[in-house]
matplotlib code that plots the C-alpha trace (Angstrom):
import matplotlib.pyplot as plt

x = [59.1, 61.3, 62.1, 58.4, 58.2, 61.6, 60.4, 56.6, 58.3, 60.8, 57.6, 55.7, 58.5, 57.4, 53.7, 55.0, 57.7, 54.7, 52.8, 52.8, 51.4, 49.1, 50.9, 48.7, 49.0, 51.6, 49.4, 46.1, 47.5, 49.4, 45.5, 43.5, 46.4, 45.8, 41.9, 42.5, 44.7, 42.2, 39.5, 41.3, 42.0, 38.3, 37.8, 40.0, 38.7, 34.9, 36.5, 37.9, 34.6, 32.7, 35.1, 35.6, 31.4, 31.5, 33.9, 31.8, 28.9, 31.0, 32.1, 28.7, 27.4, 30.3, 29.8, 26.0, 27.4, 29.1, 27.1, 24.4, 26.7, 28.4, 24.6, 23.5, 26.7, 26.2, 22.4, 23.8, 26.7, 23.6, 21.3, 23.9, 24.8, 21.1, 21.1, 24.1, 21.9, 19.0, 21.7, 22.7, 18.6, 18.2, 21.0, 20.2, 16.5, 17.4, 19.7, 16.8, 14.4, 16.9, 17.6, 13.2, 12.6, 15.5, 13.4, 10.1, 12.1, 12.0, 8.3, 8.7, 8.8, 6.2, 3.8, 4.1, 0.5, 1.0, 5.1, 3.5, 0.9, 3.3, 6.1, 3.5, 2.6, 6.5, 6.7, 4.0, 6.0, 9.7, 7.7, 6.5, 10.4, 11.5, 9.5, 10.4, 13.9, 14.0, 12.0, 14.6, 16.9, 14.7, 12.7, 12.6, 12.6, 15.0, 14.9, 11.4, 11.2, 14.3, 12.4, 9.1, 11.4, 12.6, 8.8, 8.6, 11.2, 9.9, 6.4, 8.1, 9.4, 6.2, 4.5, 7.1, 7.5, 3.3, 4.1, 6.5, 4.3, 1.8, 3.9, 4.9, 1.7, 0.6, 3.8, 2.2, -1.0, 0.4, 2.7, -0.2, -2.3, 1.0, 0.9, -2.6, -2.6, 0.6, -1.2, -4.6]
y = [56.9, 53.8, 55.6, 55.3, 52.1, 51.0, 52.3, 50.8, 47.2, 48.8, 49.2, 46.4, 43.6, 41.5, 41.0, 40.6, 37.8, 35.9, 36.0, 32.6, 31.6, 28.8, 25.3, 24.3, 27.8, 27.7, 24.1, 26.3, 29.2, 26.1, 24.2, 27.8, 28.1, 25.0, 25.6, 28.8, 27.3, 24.8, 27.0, 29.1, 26.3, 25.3, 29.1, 28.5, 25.7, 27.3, 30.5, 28.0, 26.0, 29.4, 31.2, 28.0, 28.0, 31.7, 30.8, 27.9, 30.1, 32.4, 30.4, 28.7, 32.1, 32.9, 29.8, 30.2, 33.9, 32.5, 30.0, 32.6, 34.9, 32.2, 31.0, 34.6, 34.7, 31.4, 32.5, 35.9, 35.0, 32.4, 35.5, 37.9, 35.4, 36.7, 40.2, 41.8, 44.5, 42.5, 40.3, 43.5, 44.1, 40.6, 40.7, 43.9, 42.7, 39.4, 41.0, 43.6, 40.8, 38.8, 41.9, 42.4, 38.4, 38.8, 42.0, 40.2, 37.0, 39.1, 39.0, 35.2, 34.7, 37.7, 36.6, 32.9, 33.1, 36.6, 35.2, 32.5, 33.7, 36.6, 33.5, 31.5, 34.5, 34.6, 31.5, 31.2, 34.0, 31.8, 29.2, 30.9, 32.6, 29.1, 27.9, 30.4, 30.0, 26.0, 27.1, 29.7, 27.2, 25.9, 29.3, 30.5, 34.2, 33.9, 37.3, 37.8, 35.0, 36.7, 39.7, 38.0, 36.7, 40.4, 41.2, 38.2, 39.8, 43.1, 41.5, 40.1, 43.4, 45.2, 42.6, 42.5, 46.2, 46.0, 43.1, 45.5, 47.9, 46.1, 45.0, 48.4, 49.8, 46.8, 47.5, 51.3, 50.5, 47.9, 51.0, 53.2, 51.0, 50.1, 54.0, 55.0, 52.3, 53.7, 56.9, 55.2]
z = [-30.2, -29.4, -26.1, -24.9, -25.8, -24.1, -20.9, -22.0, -21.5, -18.8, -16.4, -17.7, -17.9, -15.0, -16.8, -20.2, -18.8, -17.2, -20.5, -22.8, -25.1, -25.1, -26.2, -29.1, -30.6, -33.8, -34.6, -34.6, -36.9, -39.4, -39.0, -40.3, -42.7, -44.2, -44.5, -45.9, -48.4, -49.2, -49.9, -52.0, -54.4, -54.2, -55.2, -57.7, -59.5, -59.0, -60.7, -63.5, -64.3, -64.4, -66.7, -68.8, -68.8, -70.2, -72.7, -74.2, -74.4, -75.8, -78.6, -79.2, -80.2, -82.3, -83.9, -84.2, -85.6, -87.9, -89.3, -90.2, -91.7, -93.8, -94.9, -95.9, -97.8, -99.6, -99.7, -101.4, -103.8, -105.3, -105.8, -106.7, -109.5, -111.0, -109.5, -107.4, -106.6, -105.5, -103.5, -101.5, -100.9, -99.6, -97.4, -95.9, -95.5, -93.6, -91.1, -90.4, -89.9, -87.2, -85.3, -84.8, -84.6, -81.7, -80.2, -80.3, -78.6, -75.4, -74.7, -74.9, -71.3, -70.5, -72.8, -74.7, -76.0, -78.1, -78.9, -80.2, -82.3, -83.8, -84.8, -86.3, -88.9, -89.7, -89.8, -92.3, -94.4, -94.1, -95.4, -98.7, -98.3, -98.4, -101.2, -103.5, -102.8, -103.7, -106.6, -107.7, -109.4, -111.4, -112.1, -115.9, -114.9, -111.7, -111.3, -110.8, -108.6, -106.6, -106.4, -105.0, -103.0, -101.4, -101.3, -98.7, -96.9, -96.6, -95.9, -92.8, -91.7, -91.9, -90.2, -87.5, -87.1, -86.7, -83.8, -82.2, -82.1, -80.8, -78.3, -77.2, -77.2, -74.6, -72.3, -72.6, -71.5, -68.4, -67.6, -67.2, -65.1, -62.9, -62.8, -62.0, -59.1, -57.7, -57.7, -55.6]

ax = plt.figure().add_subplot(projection="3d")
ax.plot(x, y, z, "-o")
ax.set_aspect("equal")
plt.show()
């Protein structure tokens, strides 16, 4: 191999003698090295604000995490001063009826009219939820008034597996349409 190449510049000597390179050369490589280290630092510090922007959202949603599981805690230890059983219901209950308020957040966007009109009937339900809660302390048979309360809870999931269901069966019917035109 190096003997081709010795006799490559052998034969070729007098055109690779006459070859130079233009003046300004090294200042044009030292120039794009210079932008390209610039660039990369502007990489850098876009890289930076958008991981430090995931980590704030990150930690807001922990914190919101947080918050809610310290408040059914709180929310819990109180009722499971009257009824540890019917503490462990109303826990189990509220986390169910997050998880489907979160589902029946998605058709926000989709649909706002039918979102809205499904919140406002929970809504309506927190509220009576609500009341019966700040009535609880004061309640002469807390444990009924705990177990009314649970009724409200399961009220809400019925009503917002009936919204879900709603809601799939619409998505259904647009599916089939989307389908039958496809079809055309």
């Amino acid at each position: 191999m190096s003997d081709r190449l010795e006799s490559f510049i052998k034969k070729n000597r007098r055109e690779l003698d006459e070859f130079e390179p233009p003046a300004d050369l090294w200042n044009k490589i030292e120039k794009k090295l210079d932008e390209q280290k610039a660039s990369a630092k502007k990489n850098k510090v876009v890289r930076l604000s958008f991981v430090l922007s995931i980590a704030a959202s990150l930690l807001i949603a922990i914190t919101a995490g947080i918050l809610f599981f310290n408040y059914q805690k709180k929310e819990a230890a109180d009722i499971s001063n009257i009824s540890p059983g019917l503490a462990k219901q109303q826990v189990h209950y509220a986390s169910m009826i997050e998880t489907k308020r979160n589902e029946l957040k998605q058709i926000e966007k989709e649909n706002p009219q039918l979102y809205s009109e499904f919140s406002s009937e929970i809504k309506k339900m927190e509220l009576n939820y609500q009341r019966l809660k700040s009535d609880l302390p004061t309640s002469p048979n807390q444990e009924e008034t705990v177990k009314a309360m649970i009724r409200n809870l399961q009220s809400q999931i019925q009503v917002l597996n009936q919204q879900l269901s709603i809601i799939q069966q619409i998505n259904q019917i647009k599916q089939e349409q989307k389908n039958d035109t496809h079809s055309i």
